[in-house]
C-alpha positions as CSV (number, residue, x, y, z in Angstrom):
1,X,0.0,0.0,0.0
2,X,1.4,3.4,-0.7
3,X,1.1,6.5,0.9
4,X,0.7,10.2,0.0
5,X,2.8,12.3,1.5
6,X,0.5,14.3,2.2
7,X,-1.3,11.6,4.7
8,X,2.2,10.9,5.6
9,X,2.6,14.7,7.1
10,X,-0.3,14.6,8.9
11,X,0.6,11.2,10.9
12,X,3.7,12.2,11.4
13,X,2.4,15.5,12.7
14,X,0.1,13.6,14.5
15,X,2.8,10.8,16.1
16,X,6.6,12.4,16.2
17,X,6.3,12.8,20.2
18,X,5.8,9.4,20.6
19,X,8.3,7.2,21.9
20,X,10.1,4.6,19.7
21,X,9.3,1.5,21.3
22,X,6.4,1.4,22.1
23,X,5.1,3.3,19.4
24,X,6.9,0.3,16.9
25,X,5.0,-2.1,19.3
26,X,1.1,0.0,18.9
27,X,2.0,0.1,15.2
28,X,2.6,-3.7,14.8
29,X,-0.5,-4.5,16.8
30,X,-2.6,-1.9,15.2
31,X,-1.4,-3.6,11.8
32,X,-2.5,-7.1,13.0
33,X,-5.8,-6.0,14.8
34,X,-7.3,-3.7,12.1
35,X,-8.5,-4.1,9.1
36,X,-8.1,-1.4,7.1
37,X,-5.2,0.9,7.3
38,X,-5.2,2.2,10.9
39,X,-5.8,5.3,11.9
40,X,-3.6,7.8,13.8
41,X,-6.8,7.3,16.7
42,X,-6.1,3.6,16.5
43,X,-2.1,4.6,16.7
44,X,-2.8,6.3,19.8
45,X,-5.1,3.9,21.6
46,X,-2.7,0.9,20.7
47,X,0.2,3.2,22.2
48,X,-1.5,4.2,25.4
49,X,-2.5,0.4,25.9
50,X,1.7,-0.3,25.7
51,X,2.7,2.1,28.0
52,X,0.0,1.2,30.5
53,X,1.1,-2.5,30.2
54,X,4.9,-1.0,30.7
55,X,4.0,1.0,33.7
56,X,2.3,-1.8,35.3
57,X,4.7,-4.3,34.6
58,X,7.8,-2.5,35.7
59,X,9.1,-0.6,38.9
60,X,10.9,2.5,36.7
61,X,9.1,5.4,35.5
62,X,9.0,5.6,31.7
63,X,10.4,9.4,31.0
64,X,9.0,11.0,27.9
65,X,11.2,12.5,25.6
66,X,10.8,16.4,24.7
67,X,9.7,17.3,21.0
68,X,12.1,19.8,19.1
69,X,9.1,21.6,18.0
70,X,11.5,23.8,15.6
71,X,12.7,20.5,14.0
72,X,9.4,19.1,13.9
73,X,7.9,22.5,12.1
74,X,10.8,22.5,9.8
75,X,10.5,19.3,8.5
76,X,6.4,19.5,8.0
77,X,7.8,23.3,6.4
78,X,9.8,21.0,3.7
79,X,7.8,18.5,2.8
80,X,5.2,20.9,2.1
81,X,7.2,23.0,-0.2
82,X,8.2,19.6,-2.3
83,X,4.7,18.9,-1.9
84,X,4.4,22.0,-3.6
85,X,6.8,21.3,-6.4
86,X,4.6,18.4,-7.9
87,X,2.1,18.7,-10.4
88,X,-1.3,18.0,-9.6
């Protein structure tokens, strides 16, 4: 299945504060448990679920990482403008 970037932006927007882990986890369960392409809803409910399940099974406290909003902006900034570049 491909993607548009434009739909690409907008989970990205949507997902770039997540953490790594156990975002790649709610991804792979989201892939297996839905049947269409999931949404960036479904992203986030599969995600809370992982870091409830990693709270409750562990003793350390799960620190989230801060967004570089500036890098974040600039890259949604440029792939806009290339978005721009392409004909319609």
């Amino acid at each position: 299945m491909e993607i548009s970037p434009q739909k690409a932006a907008v989970y990205w927007d949507q997902v770039a504060q997540m953490q790594d882990e156990p975002f790649t986890e709610a991804v792979r369960m989201a892939v297996g448990e839905c049947k269409w392409f999931p949404t960036v809803a479904e992203i986030r409910r599969f995600y809370r679920d992982r870091l409830y399940h990693r709270r409750m099974n562990s003793q350390t406290v799960i620190e989230y990482k801060a967004v570089n909003k500036e890098k974040a902006r600039a890259a949604i900034a440029k792939l806009k403008r290339e978005l721009g570049k392409r004909p319609a």
